[in-house]
Structure formats: structure tokens, C-alpha cells
N, CA, C and O atoms as a GROMACS GRO file, in nm:
protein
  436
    1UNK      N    1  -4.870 -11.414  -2.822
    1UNK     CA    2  -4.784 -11.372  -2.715
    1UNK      C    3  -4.846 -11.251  -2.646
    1UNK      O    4  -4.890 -11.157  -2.713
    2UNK      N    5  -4.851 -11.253  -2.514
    2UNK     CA    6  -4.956 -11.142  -2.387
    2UNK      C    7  -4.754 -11.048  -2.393
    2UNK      O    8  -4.638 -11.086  -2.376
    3UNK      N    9  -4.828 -10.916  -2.427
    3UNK     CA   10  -4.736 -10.816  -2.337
    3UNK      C   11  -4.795 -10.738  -2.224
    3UNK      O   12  -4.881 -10.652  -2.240
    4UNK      N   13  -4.748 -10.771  -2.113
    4UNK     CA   14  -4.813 -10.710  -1.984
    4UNK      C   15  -4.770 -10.514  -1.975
    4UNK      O   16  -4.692 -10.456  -1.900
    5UNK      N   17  -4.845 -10.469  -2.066
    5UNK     CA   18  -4.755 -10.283  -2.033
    5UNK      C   19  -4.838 -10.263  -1.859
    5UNK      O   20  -4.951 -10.298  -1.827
    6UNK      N   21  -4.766 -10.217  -1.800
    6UNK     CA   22  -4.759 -10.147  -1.710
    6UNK      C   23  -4.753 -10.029  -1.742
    6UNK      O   24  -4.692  -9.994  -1.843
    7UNK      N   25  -4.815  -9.945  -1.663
    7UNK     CA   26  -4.804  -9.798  -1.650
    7UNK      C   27  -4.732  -9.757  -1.539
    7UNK      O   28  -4.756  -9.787  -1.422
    8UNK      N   29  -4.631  -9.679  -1.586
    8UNK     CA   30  -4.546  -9.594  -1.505
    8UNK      C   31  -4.614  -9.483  -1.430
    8UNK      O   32  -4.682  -9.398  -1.487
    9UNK      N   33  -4.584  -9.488  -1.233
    9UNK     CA   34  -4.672  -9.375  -1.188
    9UNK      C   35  -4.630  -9.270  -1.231
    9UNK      O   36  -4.514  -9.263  -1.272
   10UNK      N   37  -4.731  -9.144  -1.232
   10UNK     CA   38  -4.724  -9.019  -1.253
   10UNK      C   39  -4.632  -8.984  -1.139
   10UNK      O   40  -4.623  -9.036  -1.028
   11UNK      N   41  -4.570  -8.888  -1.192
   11UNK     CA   42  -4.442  -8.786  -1.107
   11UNK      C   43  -4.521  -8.722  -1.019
   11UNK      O   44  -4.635  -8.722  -1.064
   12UNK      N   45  -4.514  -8.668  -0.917
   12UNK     CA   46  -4.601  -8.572  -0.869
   12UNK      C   47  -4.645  -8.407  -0.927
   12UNK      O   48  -4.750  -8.344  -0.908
   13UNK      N   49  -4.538  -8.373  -0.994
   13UNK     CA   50  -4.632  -8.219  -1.097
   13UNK      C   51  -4.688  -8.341  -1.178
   13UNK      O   52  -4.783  -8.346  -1.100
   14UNK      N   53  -4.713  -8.441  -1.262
   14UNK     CA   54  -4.820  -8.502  -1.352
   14UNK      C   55  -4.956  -8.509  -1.274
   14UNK      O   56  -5.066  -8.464  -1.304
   15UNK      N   57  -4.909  -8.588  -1.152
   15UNK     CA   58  -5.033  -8.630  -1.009
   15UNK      C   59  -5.086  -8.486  -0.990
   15UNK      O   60  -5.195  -8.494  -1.046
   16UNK      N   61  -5.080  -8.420  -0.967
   16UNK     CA   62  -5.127  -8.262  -0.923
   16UNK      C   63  -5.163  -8.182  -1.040
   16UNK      O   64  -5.250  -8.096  -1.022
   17UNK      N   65  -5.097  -8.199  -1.188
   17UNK     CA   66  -5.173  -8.155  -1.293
   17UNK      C   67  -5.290  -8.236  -1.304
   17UNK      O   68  -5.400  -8.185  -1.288
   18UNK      N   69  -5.280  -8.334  -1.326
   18UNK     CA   70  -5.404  -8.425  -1.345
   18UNK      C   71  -5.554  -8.398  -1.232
   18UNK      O   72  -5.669  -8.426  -1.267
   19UNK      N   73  -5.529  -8.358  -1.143
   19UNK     CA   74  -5.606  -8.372  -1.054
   19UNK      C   75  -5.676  -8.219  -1.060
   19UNK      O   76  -5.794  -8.203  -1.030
   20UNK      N   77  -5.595  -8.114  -1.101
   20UNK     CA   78  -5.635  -7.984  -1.146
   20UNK      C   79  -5.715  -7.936  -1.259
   20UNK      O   80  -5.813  -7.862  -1.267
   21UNK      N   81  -5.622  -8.018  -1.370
   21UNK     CA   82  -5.714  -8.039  -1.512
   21UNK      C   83  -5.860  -8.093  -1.464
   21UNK      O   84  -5.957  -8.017  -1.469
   22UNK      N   85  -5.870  -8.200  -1.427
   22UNK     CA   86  -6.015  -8.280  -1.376
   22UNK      C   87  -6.096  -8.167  -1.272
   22UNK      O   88  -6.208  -8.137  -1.314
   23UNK      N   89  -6.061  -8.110  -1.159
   23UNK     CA   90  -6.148  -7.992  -1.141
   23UNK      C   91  -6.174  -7.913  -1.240
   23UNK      O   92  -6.293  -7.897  -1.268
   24UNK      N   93  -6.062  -7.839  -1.324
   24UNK     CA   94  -6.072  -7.741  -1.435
   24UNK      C   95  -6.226  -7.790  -1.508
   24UNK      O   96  -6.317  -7.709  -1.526
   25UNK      N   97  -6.235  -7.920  -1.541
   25UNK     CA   98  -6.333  -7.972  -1.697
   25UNK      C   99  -6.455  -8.018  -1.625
   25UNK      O  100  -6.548  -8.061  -1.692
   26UNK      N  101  -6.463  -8.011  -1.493
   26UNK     CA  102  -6.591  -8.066  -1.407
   26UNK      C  103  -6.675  -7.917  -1.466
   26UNK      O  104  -6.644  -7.798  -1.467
   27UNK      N  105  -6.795  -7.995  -1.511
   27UNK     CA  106  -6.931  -7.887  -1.580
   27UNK      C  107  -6.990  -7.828  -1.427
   27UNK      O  108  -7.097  -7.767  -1.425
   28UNK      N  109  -6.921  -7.849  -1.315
   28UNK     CA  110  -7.053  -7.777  -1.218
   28UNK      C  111  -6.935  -7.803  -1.072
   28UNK      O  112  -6.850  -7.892  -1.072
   29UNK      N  113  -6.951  -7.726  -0.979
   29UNK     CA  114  -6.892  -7.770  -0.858
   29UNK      C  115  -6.910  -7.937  -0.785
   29UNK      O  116  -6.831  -8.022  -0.743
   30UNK      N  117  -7.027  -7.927  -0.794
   30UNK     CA  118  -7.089  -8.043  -0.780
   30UNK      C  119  -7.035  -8.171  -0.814
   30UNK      O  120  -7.016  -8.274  -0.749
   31UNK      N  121  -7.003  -8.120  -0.990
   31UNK     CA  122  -6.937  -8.276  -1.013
   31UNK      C  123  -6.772  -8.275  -0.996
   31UNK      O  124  -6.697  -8.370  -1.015
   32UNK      N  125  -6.748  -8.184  -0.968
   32UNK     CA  126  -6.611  -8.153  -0.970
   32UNK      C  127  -6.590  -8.224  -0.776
   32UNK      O  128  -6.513  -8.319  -0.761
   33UNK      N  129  -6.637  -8.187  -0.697
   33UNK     CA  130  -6.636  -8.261  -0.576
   33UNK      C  131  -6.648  -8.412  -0.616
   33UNK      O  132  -6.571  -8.503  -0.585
   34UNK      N  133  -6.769  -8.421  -0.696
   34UNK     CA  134  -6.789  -8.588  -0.649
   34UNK      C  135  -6.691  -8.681  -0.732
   34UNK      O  136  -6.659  -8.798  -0.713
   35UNK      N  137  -6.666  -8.621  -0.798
   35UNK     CA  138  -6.538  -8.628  -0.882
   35UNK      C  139  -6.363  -8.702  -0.854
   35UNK      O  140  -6.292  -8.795  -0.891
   36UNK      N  141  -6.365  -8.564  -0.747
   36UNK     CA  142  -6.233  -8.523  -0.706
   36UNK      C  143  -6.176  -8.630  -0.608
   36UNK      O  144  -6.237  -8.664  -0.507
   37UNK      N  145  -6.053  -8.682  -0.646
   37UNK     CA  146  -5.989  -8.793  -0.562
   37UNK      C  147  -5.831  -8.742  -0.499
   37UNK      O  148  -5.736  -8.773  -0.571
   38UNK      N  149  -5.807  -8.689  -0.407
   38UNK     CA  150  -5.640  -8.639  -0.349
   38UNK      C  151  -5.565  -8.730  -0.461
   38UNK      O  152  -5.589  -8.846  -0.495
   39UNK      N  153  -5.455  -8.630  -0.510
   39UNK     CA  154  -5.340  -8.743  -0.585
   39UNK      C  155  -5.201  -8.783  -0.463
   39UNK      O  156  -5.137  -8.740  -0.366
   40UNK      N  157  -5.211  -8.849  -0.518
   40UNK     CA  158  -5.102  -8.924  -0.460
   40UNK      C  159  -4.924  -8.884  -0.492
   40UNK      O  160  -4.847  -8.936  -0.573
   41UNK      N  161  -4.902  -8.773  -0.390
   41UNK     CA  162  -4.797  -8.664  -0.456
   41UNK      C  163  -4.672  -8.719  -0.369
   41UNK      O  164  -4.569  -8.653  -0.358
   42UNK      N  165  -4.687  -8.836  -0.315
   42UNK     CA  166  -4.522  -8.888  -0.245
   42UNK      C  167  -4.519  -8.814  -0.108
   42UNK      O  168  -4.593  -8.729  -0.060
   43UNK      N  169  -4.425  -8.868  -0.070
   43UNK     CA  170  -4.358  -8.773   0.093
   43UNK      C  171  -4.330  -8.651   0.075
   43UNK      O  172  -4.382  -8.553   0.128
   44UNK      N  173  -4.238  -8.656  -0.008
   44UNK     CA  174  -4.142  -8.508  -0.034
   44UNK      C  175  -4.194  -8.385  -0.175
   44UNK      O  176  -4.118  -8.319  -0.245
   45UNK      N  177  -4.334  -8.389  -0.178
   45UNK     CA  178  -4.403  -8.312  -0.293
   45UNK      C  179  -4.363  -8.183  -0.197
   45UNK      O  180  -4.378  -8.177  -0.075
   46UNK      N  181  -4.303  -8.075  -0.292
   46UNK     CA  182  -4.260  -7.945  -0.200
   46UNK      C  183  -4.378  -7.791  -0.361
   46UNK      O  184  -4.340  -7.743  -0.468
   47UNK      N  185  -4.468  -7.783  -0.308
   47UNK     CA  186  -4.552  -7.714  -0.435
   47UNK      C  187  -4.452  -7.603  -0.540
   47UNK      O  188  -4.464  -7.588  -0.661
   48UNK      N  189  -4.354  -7.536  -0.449
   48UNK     CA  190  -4.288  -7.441  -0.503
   48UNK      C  191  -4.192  -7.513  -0.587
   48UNK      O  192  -4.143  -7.463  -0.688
   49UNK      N  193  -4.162  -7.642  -0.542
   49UNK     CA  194  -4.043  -7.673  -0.640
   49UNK      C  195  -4.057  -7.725  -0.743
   49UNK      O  196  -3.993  -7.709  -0.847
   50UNK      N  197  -4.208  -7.843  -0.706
   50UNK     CA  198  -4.273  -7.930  -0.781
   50UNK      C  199  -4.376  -7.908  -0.895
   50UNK      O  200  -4.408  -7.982  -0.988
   51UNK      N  201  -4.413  -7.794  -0.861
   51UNK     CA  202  -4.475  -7.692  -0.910
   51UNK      C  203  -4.494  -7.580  -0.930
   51UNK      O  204  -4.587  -7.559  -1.009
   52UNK      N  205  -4.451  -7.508  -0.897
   52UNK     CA  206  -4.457  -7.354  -0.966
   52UNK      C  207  -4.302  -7.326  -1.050
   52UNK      O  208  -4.271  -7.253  -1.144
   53UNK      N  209  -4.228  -7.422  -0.968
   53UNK     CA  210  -4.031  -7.421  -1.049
   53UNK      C  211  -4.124  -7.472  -1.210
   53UNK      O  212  -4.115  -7.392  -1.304
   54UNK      N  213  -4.183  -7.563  -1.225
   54UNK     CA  214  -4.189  -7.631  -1.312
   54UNK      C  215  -4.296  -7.568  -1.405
   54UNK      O  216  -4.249  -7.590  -1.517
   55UNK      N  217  -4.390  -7.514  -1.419
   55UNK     CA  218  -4.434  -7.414  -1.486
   55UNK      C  219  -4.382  -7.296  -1.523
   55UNK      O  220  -4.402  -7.249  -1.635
   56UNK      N  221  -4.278  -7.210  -1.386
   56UNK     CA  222  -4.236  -7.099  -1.411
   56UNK      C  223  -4.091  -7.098  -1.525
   56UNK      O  224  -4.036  -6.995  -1.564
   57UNK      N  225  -4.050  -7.241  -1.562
   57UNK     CA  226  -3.923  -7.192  -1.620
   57UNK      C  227  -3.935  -7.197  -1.724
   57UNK      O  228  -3.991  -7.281  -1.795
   58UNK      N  229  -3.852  -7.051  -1.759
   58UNK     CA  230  -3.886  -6.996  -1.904
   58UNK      C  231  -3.986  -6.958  -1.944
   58UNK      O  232  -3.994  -6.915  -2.059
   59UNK      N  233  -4.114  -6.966  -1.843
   59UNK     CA  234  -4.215  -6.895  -1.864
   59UNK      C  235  -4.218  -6.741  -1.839
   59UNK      O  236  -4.176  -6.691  -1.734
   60UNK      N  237  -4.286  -6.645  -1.975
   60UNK     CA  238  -4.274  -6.519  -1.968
   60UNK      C  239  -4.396  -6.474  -1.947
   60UNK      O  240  -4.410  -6.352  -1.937
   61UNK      N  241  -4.552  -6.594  -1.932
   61UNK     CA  242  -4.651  -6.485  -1.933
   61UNK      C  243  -4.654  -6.405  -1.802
   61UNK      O  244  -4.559  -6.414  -1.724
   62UNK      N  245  -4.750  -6.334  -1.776
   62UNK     CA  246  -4.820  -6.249  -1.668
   62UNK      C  247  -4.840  -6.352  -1.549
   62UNK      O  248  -4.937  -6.426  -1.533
   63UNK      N  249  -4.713  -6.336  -1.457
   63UNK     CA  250  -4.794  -6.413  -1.354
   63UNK      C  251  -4.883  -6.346  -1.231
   63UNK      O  252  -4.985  -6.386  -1.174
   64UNK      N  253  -4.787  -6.208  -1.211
   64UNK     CA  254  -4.829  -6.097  -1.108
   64UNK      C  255  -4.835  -5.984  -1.186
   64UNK      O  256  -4.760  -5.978  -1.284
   65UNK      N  257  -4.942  -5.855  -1.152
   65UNK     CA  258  -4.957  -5.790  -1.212
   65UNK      C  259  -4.980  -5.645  -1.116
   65UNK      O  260  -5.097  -5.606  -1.111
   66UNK      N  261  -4.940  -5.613  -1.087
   66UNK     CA  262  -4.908  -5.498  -0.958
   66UNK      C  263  -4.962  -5.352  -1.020
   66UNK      O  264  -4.922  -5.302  -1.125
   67UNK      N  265  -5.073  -5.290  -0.924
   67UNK     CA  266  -5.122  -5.178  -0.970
   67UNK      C  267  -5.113  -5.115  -0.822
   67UNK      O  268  -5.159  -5.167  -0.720
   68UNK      N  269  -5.036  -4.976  -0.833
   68UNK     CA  270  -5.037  -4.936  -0.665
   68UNK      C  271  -5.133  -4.827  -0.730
   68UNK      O  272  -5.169  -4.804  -0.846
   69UNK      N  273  -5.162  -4.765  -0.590
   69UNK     CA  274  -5.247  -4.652  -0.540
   69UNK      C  275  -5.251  -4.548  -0.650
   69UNK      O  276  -5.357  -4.501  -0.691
   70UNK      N  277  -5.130  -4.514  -0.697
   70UNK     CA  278  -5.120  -4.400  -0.819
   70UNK      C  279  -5.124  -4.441  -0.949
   70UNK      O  280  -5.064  -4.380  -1.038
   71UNK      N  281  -5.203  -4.562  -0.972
   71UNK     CA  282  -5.232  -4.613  -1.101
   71UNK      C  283  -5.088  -4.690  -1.198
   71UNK      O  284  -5.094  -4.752  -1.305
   72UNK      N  285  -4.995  -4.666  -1.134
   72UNK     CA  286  -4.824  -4.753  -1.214
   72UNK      C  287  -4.862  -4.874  -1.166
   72UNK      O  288  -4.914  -4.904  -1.058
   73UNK      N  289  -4.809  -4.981  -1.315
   73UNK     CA  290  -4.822  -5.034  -1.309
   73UNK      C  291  -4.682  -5.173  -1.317
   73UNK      O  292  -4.600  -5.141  -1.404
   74UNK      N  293  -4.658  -5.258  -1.275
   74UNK     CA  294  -4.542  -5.375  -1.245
   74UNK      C  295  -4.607  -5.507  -1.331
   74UNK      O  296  -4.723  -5.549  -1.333
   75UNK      N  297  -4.520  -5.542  -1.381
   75UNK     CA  298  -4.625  -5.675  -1.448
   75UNK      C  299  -4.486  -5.786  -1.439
   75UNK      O  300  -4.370  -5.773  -1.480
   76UNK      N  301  -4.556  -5.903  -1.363
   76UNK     CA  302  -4.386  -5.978  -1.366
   76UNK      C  303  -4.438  -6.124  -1.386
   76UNK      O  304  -4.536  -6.175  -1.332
   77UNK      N  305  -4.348  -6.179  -1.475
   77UNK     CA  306  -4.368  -6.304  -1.520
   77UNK      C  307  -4.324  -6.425  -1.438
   77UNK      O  308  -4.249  -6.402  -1.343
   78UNK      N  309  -4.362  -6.560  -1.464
   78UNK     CA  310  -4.359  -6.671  -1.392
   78UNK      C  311  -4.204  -6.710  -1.350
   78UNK      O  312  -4.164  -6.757  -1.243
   79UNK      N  313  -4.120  -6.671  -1.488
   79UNK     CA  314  -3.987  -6.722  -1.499
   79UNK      C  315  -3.901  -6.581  -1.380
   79UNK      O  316  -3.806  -6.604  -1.305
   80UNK      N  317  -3.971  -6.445  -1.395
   80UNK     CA  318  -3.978  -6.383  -1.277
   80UNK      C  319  -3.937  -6.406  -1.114
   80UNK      O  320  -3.846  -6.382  -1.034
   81UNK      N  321  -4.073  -6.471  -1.124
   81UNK     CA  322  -4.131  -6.481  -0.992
   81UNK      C  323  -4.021  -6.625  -0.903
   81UNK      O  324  -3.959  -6.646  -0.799
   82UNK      N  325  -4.051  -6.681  -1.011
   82UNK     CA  326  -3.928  -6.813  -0.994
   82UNK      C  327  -3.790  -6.766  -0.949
   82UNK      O  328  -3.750  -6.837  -0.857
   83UNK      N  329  -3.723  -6.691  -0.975
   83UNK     CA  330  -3.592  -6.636  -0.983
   83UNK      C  331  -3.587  -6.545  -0.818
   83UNK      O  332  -3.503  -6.553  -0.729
   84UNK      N  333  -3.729  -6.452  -0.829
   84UNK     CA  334  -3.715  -6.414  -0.707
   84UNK      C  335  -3.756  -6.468  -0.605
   84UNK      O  336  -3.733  -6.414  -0.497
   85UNK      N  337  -3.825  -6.582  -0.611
   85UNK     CA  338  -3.840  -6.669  -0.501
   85UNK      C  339  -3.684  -6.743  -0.468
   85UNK      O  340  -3.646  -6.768  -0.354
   86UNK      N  341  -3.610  -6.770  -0.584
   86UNK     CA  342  -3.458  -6.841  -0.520
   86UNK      C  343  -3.374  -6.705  -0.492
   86UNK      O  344  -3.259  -6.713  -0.448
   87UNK      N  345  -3.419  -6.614  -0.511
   87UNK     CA  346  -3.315  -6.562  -0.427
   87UNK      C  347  -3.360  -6.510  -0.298
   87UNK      O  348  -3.282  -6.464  -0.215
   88UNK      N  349  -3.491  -6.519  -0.281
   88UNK     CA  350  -3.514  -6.505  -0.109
   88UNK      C  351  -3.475  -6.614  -0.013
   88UNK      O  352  -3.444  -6.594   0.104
   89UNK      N  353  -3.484  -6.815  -0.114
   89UNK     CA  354  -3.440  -6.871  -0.055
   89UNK      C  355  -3.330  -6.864  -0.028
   89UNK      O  356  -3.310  -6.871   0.094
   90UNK      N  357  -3.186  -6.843  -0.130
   90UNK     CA  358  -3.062  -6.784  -0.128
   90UNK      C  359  -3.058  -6.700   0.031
   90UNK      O  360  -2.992  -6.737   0.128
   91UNK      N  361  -3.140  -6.591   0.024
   91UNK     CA  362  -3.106  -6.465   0.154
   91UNK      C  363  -3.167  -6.553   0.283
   91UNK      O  364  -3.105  -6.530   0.386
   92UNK      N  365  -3.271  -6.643   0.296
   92UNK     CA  366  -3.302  -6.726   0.369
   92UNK      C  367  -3.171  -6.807   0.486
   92UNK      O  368  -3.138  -6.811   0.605
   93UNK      N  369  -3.137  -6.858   0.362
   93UNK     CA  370  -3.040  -6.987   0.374
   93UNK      C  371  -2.948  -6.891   0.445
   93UNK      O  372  -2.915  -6.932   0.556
   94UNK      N  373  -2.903  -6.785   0.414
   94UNK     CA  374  -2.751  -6.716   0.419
   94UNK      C  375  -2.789  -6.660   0.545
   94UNK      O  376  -2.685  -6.606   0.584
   95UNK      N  377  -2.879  -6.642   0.635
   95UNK     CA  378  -2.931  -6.582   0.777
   95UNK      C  379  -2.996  -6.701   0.902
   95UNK      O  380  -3.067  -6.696   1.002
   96UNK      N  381  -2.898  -6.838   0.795
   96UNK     CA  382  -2.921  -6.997   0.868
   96UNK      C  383  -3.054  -7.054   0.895
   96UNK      O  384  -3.068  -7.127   0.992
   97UNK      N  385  -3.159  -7.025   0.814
   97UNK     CA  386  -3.262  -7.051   0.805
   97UNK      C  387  -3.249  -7.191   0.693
   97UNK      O  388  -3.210  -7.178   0.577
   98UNK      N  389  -3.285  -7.313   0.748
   98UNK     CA  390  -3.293  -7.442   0.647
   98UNK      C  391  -3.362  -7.529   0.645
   98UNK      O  392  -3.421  -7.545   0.752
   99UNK      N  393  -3.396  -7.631   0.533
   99UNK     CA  394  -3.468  -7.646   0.542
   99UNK      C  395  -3.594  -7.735   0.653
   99UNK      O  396  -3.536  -7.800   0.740
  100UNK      N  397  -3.742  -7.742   0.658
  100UNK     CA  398  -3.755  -7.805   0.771
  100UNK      C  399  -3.817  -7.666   0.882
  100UNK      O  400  -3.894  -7.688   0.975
  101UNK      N  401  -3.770  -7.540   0.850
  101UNK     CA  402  -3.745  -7.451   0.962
  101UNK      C  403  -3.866  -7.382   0.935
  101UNK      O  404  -3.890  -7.355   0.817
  102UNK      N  405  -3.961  -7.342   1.039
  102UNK     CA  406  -4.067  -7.303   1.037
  102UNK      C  407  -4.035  -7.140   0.982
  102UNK      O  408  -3.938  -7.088   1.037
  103UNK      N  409  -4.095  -7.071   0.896
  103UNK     CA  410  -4.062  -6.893   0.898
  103UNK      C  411  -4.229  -6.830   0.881
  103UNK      O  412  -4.327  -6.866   0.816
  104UNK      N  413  -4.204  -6.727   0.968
  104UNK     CA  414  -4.330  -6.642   0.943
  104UNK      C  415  -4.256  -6.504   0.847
  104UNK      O  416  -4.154  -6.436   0.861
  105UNK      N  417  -4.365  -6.507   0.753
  105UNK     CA  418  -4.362  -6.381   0.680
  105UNK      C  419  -4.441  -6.292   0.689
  105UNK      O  420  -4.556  -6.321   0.657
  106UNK      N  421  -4.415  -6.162   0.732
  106UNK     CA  422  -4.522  -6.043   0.768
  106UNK      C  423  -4.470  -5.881   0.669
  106UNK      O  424  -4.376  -5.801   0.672
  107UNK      N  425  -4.605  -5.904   0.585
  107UNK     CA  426  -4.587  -5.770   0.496
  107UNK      C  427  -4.687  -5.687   0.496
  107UNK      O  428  -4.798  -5.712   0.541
  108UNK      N  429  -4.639  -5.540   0.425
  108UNK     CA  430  -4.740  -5.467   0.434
  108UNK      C  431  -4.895  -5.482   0.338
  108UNK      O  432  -4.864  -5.516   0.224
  109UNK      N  433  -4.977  -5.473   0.347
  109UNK     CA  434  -5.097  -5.444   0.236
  109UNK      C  435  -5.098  -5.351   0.155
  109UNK      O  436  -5.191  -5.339   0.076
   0.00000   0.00000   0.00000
């Protein structure tokens, strides 16, 4: 008796890990180009949600690490960074900004 398994496609964070790992393990730029194939991340792949939500939760390492001018130092983690990215979307949303809507962000250096 033939069992036909099929493989289930990759999600898009799998499609986009996969395709990262494979640059990561390429021994040379070189082979890492000739290598490298775009994954196939769907219509609606959004990186922040699909990816960085999905690494950052519950993650505590070092994602940003902030050293100003007078040597103090800020060190803020993924699960962090995650939290304060939804609440800018939160302050976003609440000043009728949605999604779709083009925004420029301008900060200091």
C-alpha cells in the first residue's frame, strides 16, 4: 500500500527563517547568492508581525543596547521592543492613522 505524504507549506516566519538560516550556513557570499532563492511569504507577510512579534515574545535577550554620549547605558530586550512597538501602534491608531496608511518617521541621531 503507496501513502502519498504531502508536505504542508511553510507559514511565512518558517519561509523567511528558512531562507535566513540558508544565507546564515552559506561558507562564502558567493555561495550564499548562488544559493539564495526569495521565499514565498504570501500576500499579507507584514515582517513586524510575522516576524519580529514572533521571535520577540517572551524573549528577554539583548535586542537594543543604547549607549548615549555620557557613557549610560539602556539595554532593552526583544519582548521589550515588541510591547513598545504595540503601543506606538496603539498611539498610531488613536491619531486615525490605519492600516494601509503611508507614515513618515523623523528622529533625532
Amino acid at each position: 500500500m503507496r501513502h502519498d505524504r504531502t508536505v504542508p507549506p511553510l507559514t511565512p516566519t518558517a519561509a523567511y527563517r528558512a531562507a535566513r538560516d540558508q544565507l546564515l550556513a552559506a561558507e562564502s557570499s558567493e555561495a550564499a547568492r548562488a544559493g539564495f532563492r526569495w521565499p514565498d511569504l504570501g500576500e499579507t507577510f507584514n515582517w513586524a508581525n510575522d516576524w519580529f512579534d514572533v521571535i520577540a515574545a517572551d524573549n528577554d535577550r539583548t535586542a537594543l543596547w543604547i549607549v548615549d554620549a555620557a557613557g549610560a547605558e539602556q539595554r532593552l530586550s526583544y519582548a521589550e521592543m515588541a510591547a513598545r512597538s504595540d503601543r506606538l501602534a496603539v498611539r498610531l491608531h488613536e491619531h486615525g492613522v490605519r492600516k494601509g496608511d503611508h507614515v513618515l518617521v523623523m528622529l533625532g541621531n
